[in-house]
C-alpha positions in Angstrom: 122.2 51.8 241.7 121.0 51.6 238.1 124.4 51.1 236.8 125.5 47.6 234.8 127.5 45.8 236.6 131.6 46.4 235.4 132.7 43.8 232.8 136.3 42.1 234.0 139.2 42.6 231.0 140.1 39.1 229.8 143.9 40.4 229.7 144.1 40.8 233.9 142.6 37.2 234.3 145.5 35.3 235.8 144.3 31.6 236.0 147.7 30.4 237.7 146.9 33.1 240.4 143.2 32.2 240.8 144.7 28.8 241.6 146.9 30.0 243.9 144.2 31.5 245.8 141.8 28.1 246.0 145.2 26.4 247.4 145.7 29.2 249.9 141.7 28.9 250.9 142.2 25.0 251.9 145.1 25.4 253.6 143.7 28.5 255.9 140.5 26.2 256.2 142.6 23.3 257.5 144.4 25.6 259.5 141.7 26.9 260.9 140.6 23.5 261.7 144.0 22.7 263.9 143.1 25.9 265.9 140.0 24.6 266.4 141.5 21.5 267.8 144.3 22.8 269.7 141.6 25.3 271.4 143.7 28.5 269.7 141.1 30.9 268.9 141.7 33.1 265.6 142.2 36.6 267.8 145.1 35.0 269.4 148.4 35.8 267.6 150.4 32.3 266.3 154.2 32.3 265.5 155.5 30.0 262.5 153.0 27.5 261.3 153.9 24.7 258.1 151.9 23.7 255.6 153.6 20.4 253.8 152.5 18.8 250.1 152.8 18.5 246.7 154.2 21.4 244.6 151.5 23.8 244.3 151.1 23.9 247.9 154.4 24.7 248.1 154.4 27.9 245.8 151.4 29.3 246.8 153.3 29.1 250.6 156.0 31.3 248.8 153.9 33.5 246.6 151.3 34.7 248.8 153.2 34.5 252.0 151.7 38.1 253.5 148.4 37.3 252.3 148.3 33.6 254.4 150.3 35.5 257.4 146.9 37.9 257.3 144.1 35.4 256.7 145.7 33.2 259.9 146.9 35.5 262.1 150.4 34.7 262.3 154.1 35.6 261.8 155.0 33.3 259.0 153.7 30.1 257.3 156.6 27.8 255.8 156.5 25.1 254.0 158.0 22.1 254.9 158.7 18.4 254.1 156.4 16.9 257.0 154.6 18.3 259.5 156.4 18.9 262.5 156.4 16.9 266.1 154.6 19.0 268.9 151.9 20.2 266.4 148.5 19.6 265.5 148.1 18.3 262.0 144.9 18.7 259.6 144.5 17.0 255.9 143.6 19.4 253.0 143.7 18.9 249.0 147.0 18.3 248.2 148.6 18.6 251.6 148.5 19.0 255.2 148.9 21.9 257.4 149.7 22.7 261.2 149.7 24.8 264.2 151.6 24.3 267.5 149.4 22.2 270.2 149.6 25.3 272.4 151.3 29.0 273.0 154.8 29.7 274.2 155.4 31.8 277.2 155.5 35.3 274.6 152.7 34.3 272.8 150.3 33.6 275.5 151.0 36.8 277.2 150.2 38.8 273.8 147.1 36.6 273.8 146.0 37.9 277.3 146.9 41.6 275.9 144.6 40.9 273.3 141.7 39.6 275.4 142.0 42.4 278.0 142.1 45.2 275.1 138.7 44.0 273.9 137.3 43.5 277.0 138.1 47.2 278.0 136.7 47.9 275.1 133.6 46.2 275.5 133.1 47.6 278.7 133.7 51.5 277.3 131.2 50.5 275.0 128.6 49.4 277.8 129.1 52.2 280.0 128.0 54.3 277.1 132.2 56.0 276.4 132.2 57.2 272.9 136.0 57.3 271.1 137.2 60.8 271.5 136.8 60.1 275.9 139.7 59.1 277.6 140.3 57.3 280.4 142.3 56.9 283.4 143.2 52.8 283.9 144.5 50.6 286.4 145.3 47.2 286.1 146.0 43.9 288.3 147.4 40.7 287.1 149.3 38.5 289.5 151.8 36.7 286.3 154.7 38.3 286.3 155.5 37.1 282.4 151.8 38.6 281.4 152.3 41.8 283.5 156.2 42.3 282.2 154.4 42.0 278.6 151.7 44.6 279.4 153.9 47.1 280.3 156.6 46.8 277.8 153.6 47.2 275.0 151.9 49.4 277.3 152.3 52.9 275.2 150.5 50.8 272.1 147.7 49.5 274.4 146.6 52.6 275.7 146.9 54.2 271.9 143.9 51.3 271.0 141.8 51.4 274.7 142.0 55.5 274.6 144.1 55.1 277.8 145.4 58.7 278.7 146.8 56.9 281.8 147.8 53.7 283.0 149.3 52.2 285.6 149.4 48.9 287.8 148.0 48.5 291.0 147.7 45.8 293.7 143.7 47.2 293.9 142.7 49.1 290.9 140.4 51.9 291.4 137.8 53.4 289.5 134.0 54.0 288.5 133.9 51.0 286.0 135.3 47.3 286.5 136.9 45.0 284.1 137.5 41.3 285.2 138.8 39.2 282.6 139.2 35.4 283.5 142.0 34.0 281.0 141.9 30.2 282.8 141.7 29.3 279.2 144.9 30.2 278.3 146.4 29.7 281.0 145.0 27.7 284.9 144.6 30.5 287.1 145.1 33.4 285.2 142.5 36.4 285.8 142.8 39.7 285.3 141.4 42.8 287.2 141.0 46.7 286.3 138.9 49.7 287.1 138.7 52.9 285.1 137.2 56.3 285.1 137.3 59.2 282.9 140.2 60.8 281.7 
């Protein structure tokens, strides 16, 4: 605690990086903004999303491709000449980025994946379920393209819920209740699940 503070070496500083970096900040912020818009929240997974402008906009979409793809929670951000019909468009300092006006079919259901792991979560958390306790799950959902996506990632979502079993059931049952409404992504779409100790 009583140790100077490490002095940076002048020969690592890479100004053209640092650049880079304050580029790759406004475009996340004013993609960030679009999400905000387009009523996308962060946790939800995007596909490809552009980002269009001048020429350091466009290198710093080529050079730090994995570390925009992590900051926005996407597959892939490309640059491009315009921004692109069907999406929502926000200004930034030497440029403009975008993000699609809503989620495809695939995307949505991986959003509802998403939502549902952290509610179970939550709800293991509540009921007082510390990591190493399993638990035994059944689920409901009446979408067939949100149900067909839960069970073909179902090995990976019972890996992060501590799921030793799951299955899906027309009426869960179990000691604890999960009831996730998802009418934001999609009118209608709840979904239902009970679990109990593994």
């Amino acid at each position: 605690h009583y140790c100077d503070y490490p002095k940076g070496d002048r020969k690592y500083h890479d100004e053209k990086l640092e650049k880079l970096f304050e580029t790759a900040s406004k475009m996340t912020e004013a993609l960030n903004s679009a999400r905000q818009e387009a009523k996308l929240k962060h946790r939800w997974p995007l596909g490809e999303l552009f980002v269009s402008g001048d020429a350091k906009v466009k290198e710093a979409a080529e050079h730090l491709q994995p570390v925009l793809v992590n900051w926005n929670n996407c597959s892939k951000v490309s640059f491009a000449a315009e921004a692109h019909a069907g999406f929502i468009s926000k200004d930034f300092d030497g440029g403009k980025a975008s993000v699609p006006a809503a989620l495809d079919a695939s995307l949505l259901a991986e959003a509802a994946l998403r939502e549902f792991a952290r509610a179970v979560q939550e709800a293991r958390k509540k009921n007082a379920f510390v990591v190493r306790d399993s638990i035994s799950l059944q689920v409901h959902c009446d979408d067939p393209q949100v149900l067909g996506h839960f069970k073909a990632k179902a090995a990976g979502l019972q890996a992060e819920i501590g799921a030793k079993e799951m299955s899906f059931a027309v009426a869960p049952s179990g000691d604890y209740a999960v009831d996730v409404d998802l009418r934001e992504l999609k009118p209608g779409l709840k979904l239902h699940a009970k679990f109990s100790k593994a």
